[in-house]
N, C-alpha and C positions, 0 to 999 in steps of 0.2 A: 927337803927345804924346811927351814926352820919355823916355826910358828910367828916371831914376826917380821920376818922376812915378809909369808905368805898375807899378815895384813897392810903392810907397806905398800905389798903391790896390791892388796884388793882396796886400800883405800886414798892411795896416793900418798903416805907418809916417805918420805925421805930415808935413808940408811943415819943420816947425821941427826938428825931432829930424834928417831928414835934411840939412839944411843946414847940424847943428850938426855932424854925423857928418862930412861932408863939406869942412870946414872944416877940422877937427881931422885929417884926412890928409891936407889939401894941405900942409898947415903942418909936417907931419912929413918930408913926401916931397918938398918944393918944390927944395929943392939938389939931389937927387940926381935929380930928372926935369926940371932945365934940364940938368944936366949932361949926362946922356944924350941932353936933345935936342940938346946940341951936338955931343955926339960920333956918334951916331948917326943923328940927321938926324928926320927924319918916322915914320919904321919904331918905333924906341924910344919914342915920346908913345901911337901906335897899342897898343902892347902894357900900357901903364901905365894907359889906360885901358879896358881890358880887365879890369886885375884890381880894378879896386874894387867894379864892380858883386857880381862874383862874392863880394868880403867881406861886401859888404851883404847879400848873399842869404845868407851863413851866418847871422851874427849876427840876422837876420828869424827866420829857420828857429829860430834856439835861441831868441829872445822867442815865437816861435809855441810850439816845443816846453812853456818851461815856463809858457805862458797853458794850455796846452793841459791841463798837465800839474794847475793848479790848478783850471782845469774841469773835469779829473776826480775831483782832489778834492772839489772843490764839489758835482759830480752823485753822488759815490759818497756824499757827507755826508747831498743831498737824497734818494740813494735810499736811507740808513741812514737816516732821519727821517721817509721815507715809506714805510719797512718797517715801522719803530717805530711808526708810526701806525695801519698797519694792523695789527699788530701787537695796538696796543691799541684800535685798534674791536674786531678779532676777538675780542679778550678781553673786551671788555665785552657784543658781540653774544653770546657763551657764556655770558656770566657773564647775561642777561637771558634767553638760553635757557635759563640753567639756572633761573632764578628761575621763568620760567611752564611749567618742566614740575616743578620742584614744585610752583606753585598748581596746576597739571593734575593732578598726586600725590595735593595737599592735597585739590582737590576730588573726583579719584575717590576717596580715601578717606572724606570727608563724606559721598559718596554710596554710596558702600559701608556707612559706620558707617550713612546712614540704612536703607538696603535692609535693613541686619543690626537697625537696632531696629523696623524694618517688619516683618521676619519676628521680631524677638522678642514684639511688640508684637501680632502677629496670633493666637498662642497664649494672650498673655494676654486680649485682644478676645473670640477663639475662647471664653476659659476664662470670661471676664463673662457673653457671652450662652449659656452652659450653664450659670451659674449664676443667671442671670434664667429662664432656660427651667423649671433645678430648683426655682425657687421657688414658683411655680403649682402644681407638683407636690408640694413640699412643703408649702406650704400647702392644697391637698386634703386629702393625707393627714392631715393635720391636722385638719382639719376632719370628715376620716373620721371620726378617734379620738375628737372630738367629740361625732358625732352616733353613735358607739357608745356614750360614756359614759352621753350623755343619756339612749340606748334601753335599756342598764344601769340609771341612774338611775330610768329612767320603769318598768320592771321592780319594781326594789327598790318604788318608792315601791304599784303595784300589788300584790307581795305583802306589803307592810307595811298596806297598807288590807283587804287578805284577810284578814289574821293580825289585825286589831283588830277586824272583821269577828266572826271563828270567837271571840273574846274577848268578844264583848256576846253569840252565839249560845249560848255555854259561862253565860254568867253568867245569859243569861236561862231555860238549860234549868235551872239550879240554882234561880234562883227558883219555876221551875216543878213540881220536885220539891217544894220546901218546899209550894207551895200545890195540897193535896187536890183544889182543884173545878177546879184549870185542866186543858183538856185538854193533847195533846203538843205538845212546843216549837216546833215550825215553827207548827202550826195558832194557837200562843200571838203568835208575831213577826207575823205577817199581822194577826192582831186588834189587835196591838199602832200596827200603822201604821196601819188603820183610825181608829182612836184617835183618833190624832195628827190628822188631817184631820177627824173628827168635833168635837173639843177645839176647834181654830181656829177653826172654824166658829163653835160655840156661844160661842166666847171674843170673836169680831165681833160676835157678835150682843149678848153681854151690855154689850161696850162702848157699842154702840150705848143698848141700855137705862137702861146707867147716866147715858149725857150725854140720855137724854128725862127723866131724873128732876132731874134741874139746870137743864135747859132748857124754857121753855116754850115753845110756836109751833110745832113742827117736823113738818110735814108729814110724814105713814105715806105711806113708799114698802111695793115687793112685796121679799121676803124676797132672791130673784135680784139686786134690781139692790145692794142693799147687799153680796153680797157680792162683785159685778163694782167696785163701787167702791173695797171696802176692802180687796181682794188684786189691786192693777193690773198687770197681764204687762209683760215689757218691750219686747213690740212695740206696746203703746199709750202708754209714755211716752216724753213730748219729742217727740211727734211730731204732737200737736192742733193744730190753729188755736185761732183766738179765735173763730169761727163755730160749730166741732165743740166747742171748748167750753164757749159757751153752750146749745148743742143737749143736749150732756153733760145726764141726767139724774143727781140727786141729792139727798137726802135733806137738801142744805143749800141750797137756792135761792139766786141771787146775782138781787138784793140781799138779804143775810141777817139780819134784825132777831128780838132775842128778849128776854126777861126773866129776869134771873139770880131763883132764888126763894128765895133765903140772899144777906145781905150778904157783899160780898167781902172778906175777911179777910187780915188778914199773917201771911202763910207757905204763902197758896194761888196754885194758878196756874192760867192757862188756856192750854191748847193748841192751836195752829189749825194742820192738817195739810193740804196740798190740792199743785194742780199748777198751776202756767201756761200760758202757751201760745208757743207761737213766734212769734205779734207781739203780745202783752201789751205793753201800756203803762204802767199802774197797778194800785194794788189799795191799799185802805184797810183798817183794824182798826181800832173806834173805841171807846171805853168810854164810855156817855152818861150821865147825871141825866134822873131821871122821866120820858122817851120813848128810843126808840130811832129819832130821826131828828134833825133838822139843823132843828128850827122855831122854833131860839132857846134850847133850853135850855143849862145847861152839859154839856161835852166835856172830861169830866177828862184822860184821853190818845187824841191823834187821831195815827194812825200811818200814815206813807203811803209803803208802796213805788213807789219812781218807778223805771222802766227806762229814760225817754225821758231823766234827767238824772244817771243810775248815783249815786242816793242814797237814803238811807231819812229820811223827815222824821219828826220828834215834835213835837210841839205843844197846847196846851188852847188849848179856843173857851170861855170865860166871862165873864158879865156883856153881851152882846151883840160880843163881840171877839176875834179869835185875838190870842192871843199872840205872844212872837219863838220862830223858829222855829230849834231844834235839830236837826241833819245830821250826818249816819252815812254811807258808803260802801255800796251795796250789792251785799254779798256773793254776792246771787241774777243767776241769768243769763235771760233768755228760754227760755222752756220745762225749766227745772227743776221738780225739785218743792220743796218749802218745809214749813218746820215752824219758827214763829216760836212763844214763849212768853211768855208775862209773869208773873215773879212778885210778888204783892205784899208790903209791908212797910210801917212804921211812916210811913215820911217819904219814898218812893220806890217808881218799877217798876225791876223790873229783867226788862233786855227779852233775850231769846236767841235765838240763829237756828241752828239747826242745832246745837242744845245749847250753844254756845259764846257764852259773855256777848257782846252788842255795843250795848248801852246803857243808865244809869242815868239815871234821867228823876224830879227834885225832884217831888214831888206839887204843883202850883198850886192844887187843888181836893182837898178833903178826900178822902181812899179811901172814908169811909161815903156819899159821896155819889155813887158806883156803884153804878145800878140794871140797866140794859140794857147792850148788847154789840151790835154791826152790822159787817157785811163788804161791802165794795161793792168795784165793779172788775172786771179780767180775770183773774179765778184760778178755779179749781174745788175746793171743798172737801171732803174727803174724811174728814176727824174733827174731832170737836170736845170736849175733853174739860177739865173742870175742879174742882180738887178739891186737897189734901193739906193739910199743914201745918207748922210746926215742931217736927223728931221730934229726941229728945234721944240722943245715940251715945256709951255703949252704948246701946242699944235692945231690948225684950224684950217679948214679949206673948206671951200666950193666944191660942189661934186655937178660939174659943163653936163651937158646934153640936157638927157631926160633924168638926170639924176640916179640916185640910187632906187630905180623902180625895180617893182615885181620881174624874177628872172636873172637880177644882177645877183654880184657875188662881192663883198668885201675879204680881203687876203691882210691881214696884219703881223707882221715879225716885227716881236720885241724881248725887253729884257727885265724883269720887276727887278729896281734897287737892292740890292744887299740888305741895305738900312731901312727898307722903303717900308709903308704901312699900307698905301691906296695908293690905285688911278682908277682912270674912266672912259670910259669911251661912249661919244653920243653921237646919235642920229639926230639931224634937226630936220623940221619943218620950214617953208621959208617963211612962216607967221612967228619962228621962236620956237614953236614946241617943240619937244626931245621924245621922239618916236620910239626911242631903247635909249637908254642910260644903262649901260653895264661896268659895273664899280665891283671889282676884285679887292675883297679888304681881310688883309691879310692879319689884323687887330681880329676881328671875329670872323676868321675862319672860315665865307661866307664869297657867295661871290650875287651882289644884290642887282634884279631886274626890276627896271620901273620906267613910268616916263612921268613928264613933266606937261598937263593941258593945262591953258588960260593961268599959267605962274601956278597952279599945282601941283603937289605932288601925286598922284595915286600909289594904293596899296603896293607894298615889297612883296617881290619873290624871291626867296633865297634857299631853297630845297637845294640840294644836292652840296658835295661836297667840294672843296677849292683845288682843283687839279694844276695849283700853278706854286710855283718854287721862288722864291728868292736867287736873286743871283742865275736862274737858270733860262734861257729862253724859252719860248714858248713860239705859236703858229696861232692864230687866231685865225676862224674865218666861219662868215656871216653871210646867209642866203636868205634872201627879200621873197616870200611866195606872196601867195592874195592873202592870206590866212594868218600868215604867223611868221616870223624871223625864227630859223632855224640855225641853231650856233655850237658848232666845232671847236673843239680845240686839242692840239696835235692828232687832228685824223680822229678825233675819240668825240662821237654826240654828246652833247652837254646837255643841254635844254631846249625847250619847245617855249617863244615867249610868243603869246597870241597880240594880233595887232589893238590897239584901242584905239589907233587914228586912222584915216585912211592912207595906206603907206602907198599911194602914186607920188608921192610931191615930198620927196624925201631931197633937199639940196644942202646939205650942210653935215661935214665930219668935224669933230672935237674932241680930243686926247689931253690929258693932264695930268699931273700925279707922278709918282715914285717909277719910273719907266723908261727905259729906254727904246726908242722905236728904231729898226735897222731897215723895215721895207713895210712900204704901203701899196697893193694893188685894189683895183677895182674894175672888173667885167663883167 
């Protein structure tokens, strides 16, 4: 291999760059290196080329130096570009460190704020369930004070019944003063209750007597069972079968047939009082022409409690034919007891259940053409009473004999106004005075006892509450002892009024006010 061959490749010159090199010093040097080789022979060529190599190897050497010198430009540029670069990874690797330590910030403080509303959250928690806890507690207590007031209330209402109590004992030892032959006032109040039980008694039994004097057919029962019948306890009602109450003895046999012995007139009524049974199915009321049966005659009103169809039917059977038939709802339940009426009038019944009107029924058959009266069905009867008429209000009478003395009984059926506010009812004296004035006033709620001496009034009593309806009937009735007027209403004790006059010379009744009266008795 040639010698510059060998530094082309040791220094990266080219084959052309050295030839051009090479060229361009022969061409400089060509005279002056024949001339020396003529003058000096072989020795002189030997030394000339000697020196070019060593020029080439400078000029290499400074192309090496400033390749060299731009490759370390170049690396120092790359290793400024690849500072900068790391430079800015590192800054962006900080800059995202720094971003997830404060999400890690962010979220230990989310979980701090939570721990911090977990423990504020736990006092209030805490603070709920000691206020659900105080509330069973407060509601006891509560409850305590309650059941203090009540046992205060029940108290009061106790010595309020004592002190009204020492009020009828005070009134009846004063009547007992006025009256010479009675003995001392305890021994007076025991005689007095006696009375009262004696009075009802003979007050059942007279009813009885009065409905045998209107009614003919009715089998004498014994003294006992009438009055097991007509004061029934209440662990025997609503509690019969229809077996136990056909077994039921009574002074009304079912099937019940009888003959009215007076035409039945407008403005009187009949009463049928009894009970059912716990599977009653029907029960009939029937008003008949010339028999009391079903063999063809006329049925001016056939009245037929049905339970199995919750209705009350009205209807006439005349001329060999029922009628269309007129439907009511009925009001009664299985095993109630019952109290239906009818009163009559010019061109209609009007029929009632429980005092309160529930139907008007056109007469198809003349009223004079009621002779008999029949009960059939599953009911038990327990009164039967018929009788009154159209009393005109005011109203006033005479009470013939010995008057309304000790022992008698006054009996009143009426009806308070719709509209009405008062009426009254007096006992007189035959000097004027008013022995009981009893004034149901439906303005204050009140039903007020008093009487009237020498154009006086004396003090009110009006304790208790108004047991009377508008619009609905009522039974009133009033017993005359030594002691004290004892006064009923529908079958239920109202009040005790003690006497302040001497009640022998009792001759005069008075009714007035918002009322209609349908029957007055007195025995």
């Amino acid at each position: 291999m040639s010698q510059h061959y060998q530094l082309s490749v040791n220094y990266g010159t080219s084959d052309d760059e050295y030839d051009y090199m090479m060229e361009q010093q022969m061409n400089a040097t060509d005279r002056q290196n024949v001339q020396q080789s003529i003058d000096f022979g072989g020795v002189q060529q030997e030394e000339q080329f000697y020196e070019i190599p060593q020029q080439i190897e400078t000029m290499i050497e400074k192309e090496i130096a400033k390749e060299l010198a731009e490759l370390e430009v170049k690396a120092e540029e790359k290793q400024n570009n690849a500072e900068e670069k790391e430079a800015n990874e590192e800054g962006e690797l900080m800059k995202q460190g720094n971003e997830h330590a404060e999400e890690e910030n962010m979220d230990k403080l989310d979980q701090q704020g939570h721990a911090e509303e977990v423990e504020v959250a736990k006092p209030a928690q805490n603070n709920a369930e000691e206020v659900e806890v105080a509330k069973p507690a407060q509601n006891n207590a509560e409850e305590v004070e309650m059941l203090k007031a009540a046992q205060n209330n029940a108290e009061e209402v106790e010595m309020l019944k004592a002190a009204q109590n020492n009020a009828e004992e005070v009134e009846m030892l004063k009547a007992a003063q006025n009256n010479a032959e009675v003995e001392p006032a305890k021994q007076d109040q025991n005689q007095a209750q006696e009375h009262v039980t004696k009075e009802e008694s003979e007050l059942v039994k007279s009813e009885n007597e009065i409905v045998q004097q209107k009614v003919e057919n009715a089998p004498e029962e014994s003294e006992e069972n009438r009055e097991d019948l007509s004061t029934p306890t209440p662990s025997n009602i609503h509690k019969l079968t229809l077996s136990e109450l056909m077994a039921a003895e009574s002074q009304y046999p079912i099937p019940y047939r009888s003959k009215l012995t007076e035409p039945f007139e407008p403005g009187q009524t009949l009463i049928v009082k009894g009970r059912t049974a716990e599977d009653s199915v029907r029960f009939t009321i029937n008003l008949h022409h010339t028999s009391a049966d079903f063999s063809g005659n006329d049925v001016p009103l056939h009245i037929s409690v049905r339970f199995d169809e919750g209705k009350i039917v009205f209807n006439t059977f005349s001329k060999g034919e029922w009628g269309k038939e007129e439907r009511k709802s009925n009001p009664y339940k299985k095993g109630d007891d019952i109290d239906l009426r009818i009163r009559a009038h010019d061109s209609k019944f009007t029929v009632y259940a429980d005092q309160k009107e529930l139907k008007e029924f056109e007469h198809r058959v003349p009223l004079s053409h009621v002779t008999h009266f029949s009960i059939d069905g599953d009911v038990l009867i327990t009164q039967i009473h018929w009788g009154g008429k159209y009393y005109p209000v005011p109203y006033e009478s005479g009470i013939t004999g010995d008057g309304f003395a000790p022992g008698k009984t006054l009996l009143i059926f009426g009806t308070p106004e719709k509209k009405g506010k008062r009426f009254h009812i007096n006992l007189l004296k035959k000097n004027g005075d008013i022995a009981l004035h009893l004034n149901p006033r439906f303005d204050e709620k009140a039903i007020i006892r008093n009487s009237l001496i020498a154009n006086e009034w004396g003090n009110e009593e009006r304790e208790g509450k108004i047991p009377l309806e508008k619009g609905i009937g009522f039974d009133l009735k009033v017993i005359n002892e030594e002691y004290a007027f004892q006064i009923f209403i529908n079958d239920e004790r109202y009040c005790t009024y003690a006497h302040r006059v001497e009640p022998h010379d009792l001759h005069g009744l008075q009714i007035g006010g918002d009322v209609e009266i349908t029957g007055i008795q007195i025995f």
